[in-house]
TORKOL-4160 file (C-alpha; in steps of 0.2 Angstrom, whole numbers, padded with zeros to 4 digits, m for minus):
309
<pt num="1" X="1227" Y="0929" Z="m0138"/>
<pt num="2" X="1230" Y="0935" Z="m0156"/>
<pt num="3" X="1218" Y="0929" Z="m0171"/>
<pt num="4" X="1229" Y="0929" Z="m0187"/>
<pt num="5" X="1223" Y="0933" Z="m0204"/>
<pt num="6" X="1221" Y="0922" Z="m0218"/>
<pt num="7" X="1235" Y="0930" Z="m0227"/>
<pt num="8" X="1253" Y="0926" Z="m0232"/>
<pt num="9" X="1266" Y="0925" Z="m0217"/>
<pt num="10" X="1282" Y="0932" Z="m0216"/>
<pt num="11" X="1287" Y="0924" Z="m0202"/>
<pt num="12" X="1275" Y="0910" Z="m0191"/>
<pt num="13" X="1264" Y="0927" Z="m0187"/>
<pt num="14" X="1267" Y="0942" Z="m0198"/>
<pt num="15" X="1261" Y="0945" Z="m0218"/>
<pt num="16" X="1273" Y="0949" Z="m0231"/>
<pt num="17" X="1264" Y="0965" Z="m0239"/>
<pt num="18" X="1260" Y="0972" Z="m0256"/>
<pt num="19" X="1276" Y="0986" Z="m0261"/>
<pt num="20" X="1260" Y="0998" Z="m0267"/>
<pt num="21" X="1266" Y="1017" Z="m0264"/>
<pt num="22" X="1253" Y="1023" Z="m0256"/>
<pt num="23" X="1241" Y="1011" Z="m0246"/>
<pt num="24" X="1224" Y="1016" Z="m0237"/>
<pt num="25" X="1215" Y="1009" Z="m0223"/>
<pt num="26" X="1199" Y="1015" Z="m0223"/>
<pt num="27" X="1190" Y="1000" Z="m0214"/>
<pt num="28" X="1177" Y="1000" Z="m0227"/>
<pt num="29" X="1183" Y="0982" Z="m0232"/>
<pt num="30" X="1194" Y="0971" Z="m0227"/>
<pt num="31" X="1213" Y="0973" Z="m0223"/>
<pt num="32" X="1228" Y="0963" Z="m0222"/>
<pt num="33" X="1237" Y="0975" Z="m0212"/>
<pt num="34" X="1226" Y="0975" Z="m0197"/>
<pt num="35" X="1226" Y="0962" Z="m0181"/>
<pt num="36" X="1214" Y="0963" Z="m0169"/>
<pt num="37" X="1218" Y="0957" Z="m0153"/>
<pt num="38" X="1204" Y="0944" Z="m0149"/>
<pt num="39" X="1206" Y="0941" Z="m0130"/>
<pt num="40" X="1189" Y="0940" Z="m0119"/>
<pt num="41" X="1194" Y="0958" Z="m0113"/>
<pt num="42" X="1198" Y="0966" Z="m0130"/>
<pt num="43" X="1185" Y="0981" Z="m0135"/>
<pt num="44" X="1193" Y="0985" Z="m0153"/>
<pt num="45" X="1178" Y="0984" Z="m0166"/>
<pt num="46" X="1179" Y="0991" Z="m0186"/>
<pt num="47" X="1160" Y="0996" Z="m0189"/>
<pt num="48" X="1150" Y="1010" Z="m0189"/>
<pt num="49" X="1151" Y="1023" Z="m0174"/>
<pt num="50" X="1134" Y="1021" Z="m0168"/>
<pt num="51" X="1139" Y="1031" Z="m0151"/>
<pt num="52" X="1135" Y="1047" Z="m0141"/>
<pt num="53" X="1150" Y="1056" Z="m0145"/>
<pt num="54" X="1158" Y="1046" Z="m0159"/>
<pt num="55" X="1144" Y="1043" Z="m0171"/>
<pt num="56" X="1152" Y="1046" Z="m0190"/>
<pt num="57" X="1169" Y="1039" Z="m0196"/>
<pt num="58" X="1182" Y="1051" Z="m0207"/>
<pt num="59" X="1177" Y="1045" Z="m0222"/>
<pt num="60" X="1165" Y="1032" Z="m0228"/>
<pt num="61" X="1156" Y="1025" Z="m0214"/>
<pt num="62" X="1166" Y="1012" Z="m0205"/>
<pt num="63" X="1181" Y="1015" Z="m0193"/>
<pt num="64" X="1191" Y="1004" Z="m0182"/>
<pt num="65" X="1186" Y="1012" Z="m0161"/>
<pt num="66" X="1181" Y="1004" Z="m0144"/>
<pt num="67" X="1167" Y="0996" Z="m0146"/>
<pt num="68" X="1157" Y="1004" Z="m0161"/>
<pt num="69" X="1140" Y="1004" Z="m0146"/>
<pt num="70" X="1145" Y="1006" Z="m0128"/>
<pt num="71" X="1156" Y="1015" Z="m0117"/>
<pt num="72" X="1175" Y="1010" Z="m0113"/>
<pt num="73" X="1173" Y="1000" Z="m0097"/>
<pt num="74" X="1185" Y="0999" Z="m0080"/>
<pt num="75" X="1201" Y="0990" Z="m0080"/>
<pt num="76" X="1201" Y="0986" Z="m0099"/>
<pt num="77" X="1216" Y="0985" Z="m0109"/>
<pt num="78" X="1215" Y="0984" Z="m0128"/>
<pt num="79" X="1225" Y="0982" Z="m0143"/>
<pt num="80" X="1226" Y="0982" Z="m0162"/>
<pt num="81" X="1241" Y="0979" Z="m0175"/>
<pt num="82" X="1245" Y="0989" Z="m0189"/>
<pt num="83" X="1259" Y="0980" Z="m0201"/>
<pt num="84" X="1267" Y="0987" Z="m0216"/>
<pt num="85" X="1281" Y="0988" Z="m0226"/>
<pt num="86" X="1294" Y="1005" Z="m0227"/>
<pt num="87" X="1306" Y="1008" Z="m0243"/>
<pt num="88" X="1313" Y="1020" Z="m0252"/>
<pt num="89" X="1313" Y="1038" Z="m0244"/>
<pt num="90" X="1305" Y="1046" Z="m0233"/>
<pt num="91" X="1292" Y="1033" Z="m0228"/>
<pt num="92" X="1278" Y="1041" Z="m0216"/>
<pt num="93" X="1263" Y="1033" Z="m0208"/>
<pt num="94" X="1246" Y="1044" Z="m0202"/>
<pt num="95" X="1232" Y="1043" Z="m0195"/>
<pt num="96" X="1216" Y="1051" Z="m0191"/>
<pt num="97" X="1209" Y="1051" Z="m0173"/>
<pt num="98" X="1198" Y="1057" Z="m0159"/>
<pt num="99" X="1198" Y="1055" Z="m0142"/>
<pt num="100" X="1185" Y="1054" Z="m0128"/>
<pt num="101" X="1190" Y="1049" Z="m0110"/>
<pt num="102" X="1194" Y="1053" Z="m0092"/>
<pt num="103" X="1207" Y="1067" Z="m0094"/>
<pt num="104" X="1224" Y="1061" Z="m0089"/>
<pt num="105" X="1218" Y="1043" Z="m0084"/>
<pt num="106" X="1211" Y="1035" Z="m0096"/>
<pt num="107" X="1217" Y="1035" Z="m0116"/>
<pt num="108" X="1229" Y="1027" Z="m0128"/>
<pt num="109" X="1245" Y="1025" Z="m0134"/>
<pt num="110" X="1257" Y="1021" Z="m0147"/>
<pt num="111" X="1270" Y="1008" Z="m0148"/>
<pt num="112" X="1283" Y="1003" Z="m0162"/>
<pt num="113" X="1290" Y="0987" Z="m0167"/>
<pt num="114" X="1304" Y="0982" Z="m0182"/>
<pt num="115" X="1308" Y="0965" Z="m0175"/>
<pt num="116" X="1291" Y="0957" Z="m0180"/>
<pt num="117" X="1285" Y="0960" Z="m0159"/>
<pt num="118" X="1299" Y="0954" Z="m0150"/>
<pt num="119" X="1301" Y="0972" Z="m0142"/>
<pt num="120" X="1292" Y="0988" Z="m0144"/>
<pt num="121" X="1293" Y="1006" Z="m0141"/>
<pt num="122" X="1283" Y="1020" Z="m0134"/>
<pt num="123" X="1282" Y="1032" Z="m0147"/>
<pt num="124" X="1278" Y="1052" Z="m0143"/>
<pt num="125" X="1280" Y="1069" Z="m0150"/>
<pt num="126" X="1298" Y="1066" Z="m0146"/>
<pt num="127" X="1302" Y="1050" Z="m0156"/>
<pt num="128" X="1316" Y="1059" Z="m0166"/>
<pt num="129" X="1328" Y="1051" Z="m0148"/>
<pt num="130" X="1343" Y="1040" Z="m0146"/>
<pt num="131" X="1330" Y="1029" Z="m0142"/>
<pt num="132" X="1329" Y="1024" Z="m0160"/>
<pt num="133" X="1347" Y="1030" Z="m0167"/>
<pt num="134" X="1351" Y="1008" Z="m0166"/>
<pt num="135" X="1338" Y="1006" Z="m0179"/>
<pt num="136" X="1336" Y="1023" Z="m0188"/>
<pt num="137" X="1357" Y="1030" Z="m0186"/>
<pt num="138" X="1355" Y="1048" Z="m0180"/>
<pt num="139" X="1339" Y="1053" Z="m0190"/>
<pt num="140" X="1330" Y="1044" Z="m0177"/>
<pt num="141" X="1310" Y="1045" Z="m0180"/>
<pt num="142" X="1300" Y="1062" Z="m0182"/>
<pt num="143" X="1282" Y="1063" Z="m0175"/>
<pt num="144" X="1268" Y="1076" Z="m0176"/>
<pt num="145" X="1251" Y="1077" Z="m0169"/>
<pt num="146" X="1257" Y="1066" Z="m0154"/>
<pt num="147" X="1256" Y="1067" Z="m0136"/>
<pt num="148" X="1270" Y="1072" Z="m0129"/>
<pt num="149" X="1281" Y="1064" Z="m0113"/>
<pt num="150" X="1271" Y="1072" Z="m0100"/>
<pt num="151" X="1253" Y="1069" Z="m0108"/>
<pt num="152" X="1254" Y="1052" Z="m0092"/>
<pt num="153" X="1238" Y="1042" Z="m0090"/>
<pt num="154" X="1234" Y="1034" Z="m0075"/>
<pt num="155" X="1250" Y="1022" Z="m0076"/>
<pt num="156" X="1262" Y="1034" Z="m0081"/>
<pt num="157" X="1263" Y="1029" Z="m0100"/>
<pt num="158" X="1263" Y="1044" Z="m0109"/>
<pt num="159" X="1247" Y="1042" Z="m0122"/>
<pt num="160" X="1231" Y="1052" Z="m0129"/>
<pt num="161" X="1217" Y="1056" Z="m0117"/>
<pt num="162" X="1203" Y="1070" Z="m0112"/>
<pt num="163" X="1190" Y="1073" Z="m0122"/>
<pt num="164" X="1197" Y="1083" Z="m0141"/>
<pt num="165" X="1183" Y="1092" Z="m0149"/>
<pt num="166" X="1171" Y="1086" Z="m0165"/>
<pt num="167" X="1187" Y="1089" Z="m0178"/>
<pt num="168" X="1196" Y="1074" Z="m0182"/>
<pt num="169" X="1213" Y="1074" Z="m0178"/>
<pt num="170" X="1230" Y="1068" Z="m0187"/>
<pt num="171" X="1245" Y="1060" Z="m0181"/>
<pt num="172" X="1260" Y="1055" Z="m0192"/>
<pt num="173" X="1275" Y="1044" Z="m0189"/>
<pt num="174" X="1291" Y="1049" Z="m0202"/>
<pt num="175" X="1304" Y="1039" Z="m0206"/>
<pt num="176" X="1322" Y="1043" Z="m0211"/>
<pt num="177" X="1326" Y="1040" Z="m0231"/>
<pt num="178" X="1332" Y="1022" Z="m0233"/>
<pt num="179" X="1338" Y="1025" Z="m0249"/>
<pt num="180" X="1332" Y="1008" Z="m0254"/>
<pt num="181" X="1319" Y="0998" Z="m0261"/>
<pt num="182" X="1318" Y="0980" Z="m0252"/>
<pt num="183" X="1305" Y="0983" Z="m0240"/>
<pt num="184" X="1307" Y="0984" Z="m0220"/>
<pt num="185" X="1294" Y="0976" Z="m0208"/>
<pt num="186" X="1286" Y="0987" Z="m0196"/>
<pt num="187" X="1272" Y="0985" Z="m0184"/>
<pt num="188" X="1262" Y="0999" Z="m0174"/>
<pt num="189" X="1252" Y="0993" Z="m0160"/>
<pt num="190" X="1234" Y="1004" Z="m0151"/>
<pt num="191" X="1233" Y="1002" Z="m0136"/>
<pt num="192" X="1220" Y="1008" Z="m0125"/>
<pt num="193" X="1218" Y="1010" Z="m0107"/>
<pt num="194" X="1206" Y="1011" Z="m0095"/>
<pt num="195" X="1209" Y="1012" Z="m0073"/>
<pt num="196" X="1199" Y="1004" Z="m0060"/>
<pt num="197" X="1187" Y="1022" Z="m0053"/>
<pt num="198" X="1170" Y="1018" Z="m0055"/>
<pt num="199" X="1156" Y="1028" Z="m0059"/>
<pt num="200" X="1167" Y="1038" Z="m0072"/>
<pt num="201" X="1169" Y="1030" Z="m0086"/>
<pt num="202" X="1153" Y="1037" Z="m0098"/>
<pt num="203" X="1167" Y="1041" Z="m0114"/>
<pt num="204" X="1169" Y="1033" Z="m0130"/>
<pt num="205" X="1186" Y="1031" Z="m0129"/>
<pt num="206" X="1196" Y="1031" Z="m0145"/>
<pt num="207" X="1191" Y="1030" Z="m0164"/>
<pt num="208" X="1204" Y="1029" Z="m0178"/>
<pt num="209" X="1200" Y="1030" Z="m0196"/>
<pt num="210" X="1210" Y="1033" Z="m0211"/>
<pt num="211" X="1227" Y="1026" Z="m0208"/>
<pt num="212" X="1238" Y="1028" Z="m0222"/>
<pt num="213" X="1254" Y="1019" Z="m0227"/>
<pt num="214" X="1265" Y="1029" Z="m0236"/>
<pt num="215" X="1280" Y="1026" Z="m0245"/>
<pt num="216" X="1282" Y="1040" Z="m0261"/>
<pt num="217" X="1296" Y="1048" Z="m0254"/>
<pt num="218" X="1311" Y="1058" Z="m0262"/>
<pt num="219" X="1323" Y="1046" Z="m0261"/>
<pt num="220" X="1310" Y="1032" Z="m0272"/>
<pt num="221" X="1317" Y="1035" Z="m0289"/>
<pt num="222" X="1334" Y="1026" Z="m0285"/>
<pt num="223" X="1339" Y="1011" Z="m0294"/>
<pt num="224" X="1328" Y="0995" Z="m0288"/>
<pt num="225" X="1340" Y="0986" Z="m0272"/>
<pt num="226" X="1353" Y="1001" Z="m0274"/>
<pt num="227" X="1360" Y="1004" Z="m0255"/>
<pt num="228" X="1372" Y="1019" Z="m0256"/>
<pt num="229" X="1385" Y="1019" Z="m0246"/>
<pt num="230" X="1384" Y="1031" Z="m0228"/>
<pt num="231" X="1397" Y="1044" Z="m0226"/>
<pt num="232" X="1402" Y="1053" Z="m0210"/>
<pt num="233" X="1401" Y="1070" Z="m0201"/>
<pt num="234" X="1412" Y="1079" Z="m0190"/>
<pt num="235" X="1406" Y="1084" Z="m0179"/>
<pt num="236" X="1388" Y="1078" Z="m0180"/>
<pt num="237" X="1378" Y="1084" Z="m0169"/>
<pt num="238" X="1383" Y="1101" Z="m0181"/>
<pt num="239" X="1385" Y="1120" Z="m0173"/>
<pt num="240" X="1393" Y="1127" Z="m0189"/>
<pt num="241" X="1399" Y="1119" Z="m0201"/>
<pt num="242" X="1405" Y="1100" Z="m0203"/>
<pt num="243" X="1417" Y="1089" Z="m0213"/>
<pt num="244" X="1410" Y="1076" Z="m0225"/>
<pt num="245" X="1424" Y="1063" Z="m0228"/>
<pt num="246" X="1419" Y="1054" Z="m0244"/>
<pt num="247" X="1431" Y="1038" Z="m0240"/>
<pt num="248" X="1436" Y="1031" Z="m0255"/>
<pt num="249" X="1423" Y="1042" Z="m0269"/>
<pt num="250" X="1431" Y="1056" Z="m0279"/>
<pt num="251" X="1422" Y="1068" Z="m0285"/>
<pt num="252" X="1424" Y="1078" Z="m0301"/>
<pt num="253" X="1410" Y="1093" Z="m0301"/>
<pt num="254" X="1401" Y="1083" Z="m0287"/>
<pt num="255" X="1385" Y="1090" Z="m0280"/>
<pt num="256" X="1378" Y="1091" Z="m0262"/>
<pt num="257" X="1359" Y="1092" Z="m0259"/>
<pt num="258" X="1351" Y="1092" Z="m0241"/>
<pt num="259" X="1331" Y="1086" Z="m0238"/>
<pt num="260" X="1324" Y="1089" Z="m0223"/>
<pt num="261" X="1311" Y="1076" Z="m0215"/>
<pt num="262" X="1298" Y="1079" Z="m0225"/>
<pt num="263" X="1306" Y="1079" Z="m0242"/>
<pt num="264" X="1309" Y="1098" Z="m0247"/>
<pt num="265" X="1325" Y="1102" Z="m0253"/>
<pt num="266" X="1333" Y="1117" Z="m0242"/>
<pt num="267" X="1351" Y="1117" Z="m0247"/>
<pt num="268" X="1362" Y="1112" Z="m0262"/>
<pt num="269" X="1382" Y="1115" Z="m0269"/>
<pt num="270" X="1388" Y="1110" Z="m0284"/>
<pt num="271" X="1407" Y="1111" Z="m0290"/>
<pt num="272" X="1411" Y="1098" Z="m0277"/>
<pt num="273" X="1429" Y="1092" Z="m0281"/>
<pt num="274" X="1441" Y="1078" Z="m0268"/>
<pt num="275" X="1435" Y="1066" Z="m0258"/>
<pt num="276" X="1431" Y="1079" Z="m0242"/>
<pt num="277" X="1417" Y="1092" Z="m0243"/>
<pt num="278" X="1416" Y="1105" Z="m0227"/>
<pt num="279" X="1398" Y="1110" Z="m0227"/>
<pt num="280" X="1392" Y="1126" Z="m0216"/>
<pt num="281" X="1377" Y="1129" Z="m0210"/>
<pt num="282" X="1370" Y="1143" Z="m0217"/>
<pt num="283" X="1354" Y="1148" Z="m0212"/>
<pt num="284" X="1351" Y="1127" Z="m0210"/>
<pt num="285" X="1338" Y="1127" Z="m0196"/>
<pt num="286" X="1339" Y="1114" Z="m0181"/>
<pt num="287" X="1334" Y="1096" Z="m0184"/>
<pt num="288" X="1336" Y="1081" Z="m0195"/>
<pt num="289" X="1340" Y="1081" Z="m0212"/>
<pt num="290" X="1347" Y="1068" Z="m0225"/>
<pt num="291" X="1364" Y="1073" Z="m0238"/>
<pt num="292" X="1364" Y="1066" Z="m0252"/>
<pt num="293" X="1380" Y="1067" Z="m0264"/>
<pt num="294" X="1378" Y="1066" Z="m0281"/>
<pt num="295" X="1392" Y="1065" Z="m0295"/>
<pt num="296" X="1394" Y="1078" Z="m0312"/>
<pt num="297" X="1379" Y="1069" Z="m0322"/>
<pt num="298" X="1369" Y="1069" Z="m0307"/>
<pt num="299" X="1368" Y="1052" Z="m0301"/>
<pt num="300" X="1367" Y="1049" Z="m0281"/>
<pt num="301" X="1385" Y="1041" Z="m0274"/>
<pt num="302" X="1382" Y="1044" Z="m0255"/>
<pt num="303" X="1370" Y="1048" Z="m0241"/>
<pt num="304" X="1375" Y="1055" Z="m0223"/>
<pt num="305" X="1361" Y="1059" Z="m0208"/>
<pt num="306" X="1366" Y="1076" Z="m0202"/>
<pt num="307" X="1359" Y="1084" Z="m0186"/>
<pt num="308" X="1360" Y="1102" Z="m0183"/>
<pt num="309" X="1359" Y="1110" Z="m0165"/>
C-alpha cells in the first residue's frame, strides 16, 4: 500500500514538480519528492538516527533510514520513492549513504522508472547497457559509487550490503544531455531486504541523506522547448574515426564540440564546411560522450550520442 502526498498529481499517483535547477532533500522538512511506502511491513523512517551504528545524519540532523531506533528485522522488505523531473543537460541525481548488514545477504537496491511505475529497472555500476539504449539512445545511463552486478544479496539482486566504514558514502546517477527544457518524469525506488536466518540480524541497515536533484547541466542554456535535431554515426560503436551525416544542414564554418558525461569539453573543430563531418578519434578515450554541432556564429544545430570502444 502507497500513501500519497498532498501535492499536485501528474497522473492519478505521481506530482508534477518545481523546474528549480538544483533541488535538495535534506529531510529536515518536508518534501514533495519522497513516498513512503506505508504497508504494515515497511521500516523506512525520516528522523534522527538514534542507533548503535548510524547515530548522526550527513547534514542537519534528520535523514531518511530503517527505522531511525531498532535493528532491520527478518524477512522485511521495504521501499521508498524518489520523483523528479530531468531537463536540459546532463541531469544527475546523488545521494549520500551508509550501509550496515549481513555481508552479501541482507542490503539494498536501486531501481529506475520513466513510465510513472509501470516498469522498473535494476540499476548498478554498469547502467551505461542496452538496457536503457530505448529510453536513453546509445548514451545509456552512467553510474558511480554503485554496487556492481556481482555485489548479489541473498536473492540474487545485485544491491549494497556489509557493513562500510563511519564515512558517508556517495552514489550518482547521470543522465545523457536532452538538449531540452520540458521536464521528464522519473522515479527511483529503495529498496531494502532483509532474508529469513535468525539470530543474525543485529545491523542498522541503510541510511540515506542528502539526495540531490540536479539539473545545471551544459546543455541548459539552449533556447526554452528547443529540441535539436539527432544526427547519425557510422560506425557507432567508433574504433577510429566515424562519419557524421548532417542530413539536410549545411554548414558554412561549422563547429563540432564533444562533452563527455560529466560536462567537460574534451574535443572541438571548427572550419566545418558540407553536410558530412568525418571525425577521428584522437586521443578520445573509451565511453560515452554527446556531439554537439554548431553553426559560424556559434549557435547549436545538431546533437549525436557517440560511443567510443
Amino acid at each position: 500500500m502507497k500513501r500519497f502526498l498532498p501535492f499536485l498529481l501528474f497522473t492519478s499517483s505521481f506530482p508534477i514538480f518545481g523546474l528549480s535547477q538544483v533541488d535538495t532533500i535534506d529531510f529536515e522538512s518536508f518534501s514533495t519528492h519522497i513516498e513512503i511506502d506505508t504497508s504494515s511491513q515497511n521500516i523506512w523512517q525520516i528522523g534522527t538516527p538514534s542507533k548503535w551504528v548510524f547515530d548522526t545524519a550527513y547534514a542537519g540532523t534528520k535523514a531518511i533510514l530503517t527505522d531511525t531506533l531498532n535493528p532491520y528485522p527478518t524477512n522485511n522488505r521495504s521501499s521508498f520513492t524518489l520523483g523528479f523531473d530531468i531537463y536540459g543537460g546532463r541531469p544527475r541525481i546523488s545521494f549520500q549513504y551508509r550501509i550496515n548488514s549481513s555481508f552479501g545477504r541482507d542490503g539494498g537496491y536501486v531501481e529506475l522508472s520513466q513510465d510513472g511505475g509501470q516498469s522498473w529497472r535494476l540499476l548498478t555500476d554498469t547502467s551505461g547497457n542496452p538496457n536503457f539504449y530505448q529510453y536513453y539512445g546509445p548514451y545509456g545511463l552512467y553510474t558511480t559509487g554503485f554496487y556492481s552486478a556481482s555485489d548479489t544479496l541473498f536473492d540474487g539482486t545485485p544491491g549494497f550490503s556489509g557493513s562500510v566504514d563511519s564515512a558517508w558514502r556517495q552514489a550518482e546517477v547521470i543522465f545523457p544531455c536532452y538538449a531540452i527544457k520540458k521536464p521528464h518524469q522519473h522515479l527511483l525506488r529503495f529498496t531494502f531486504i532483509s532474508d529469513s536466518v535468525t539470530g543474525t540480524n543485529v545491523f542498522d541497515g541503510w541510511m540515506i541523506d542528502n539526495i540531490v536533484v540536479d539539473n545545471s547541466g551544459f546543455c541548459s542554456s539552449l533556447a526554452e522547448d528547443e529540441v535539436l535535431p539527432r544526427i547519425s554515426a557510422t560506425p557507432n560503436p567508433i574504433s577510429d574515426a566515424a562519419w557524421l551525416d548532417l542530413g539536410n544542414l549545411n554548414l558554412v564554418g561549422g563547429h563540432l564540440e564533444i562533452y563527455d558525461q560529466q560536462g567537460r569539453l574534451i574535443h572541438r573543430e571548427n572550419g566545418l564546411e558540407g553536410n558530412r563531418v568525418y571525425l577521428q578519434r584522437h586521443s578520445i578515450p573509451a565511453g560515452f560522450y554527446q556531439a554537439i554541432i554548431k553553426d559560424a556564429p556559434g549557435r547549436p544545430v545538431a546533437l549525436s550520442r557517440l560511443v567510443f570502444k
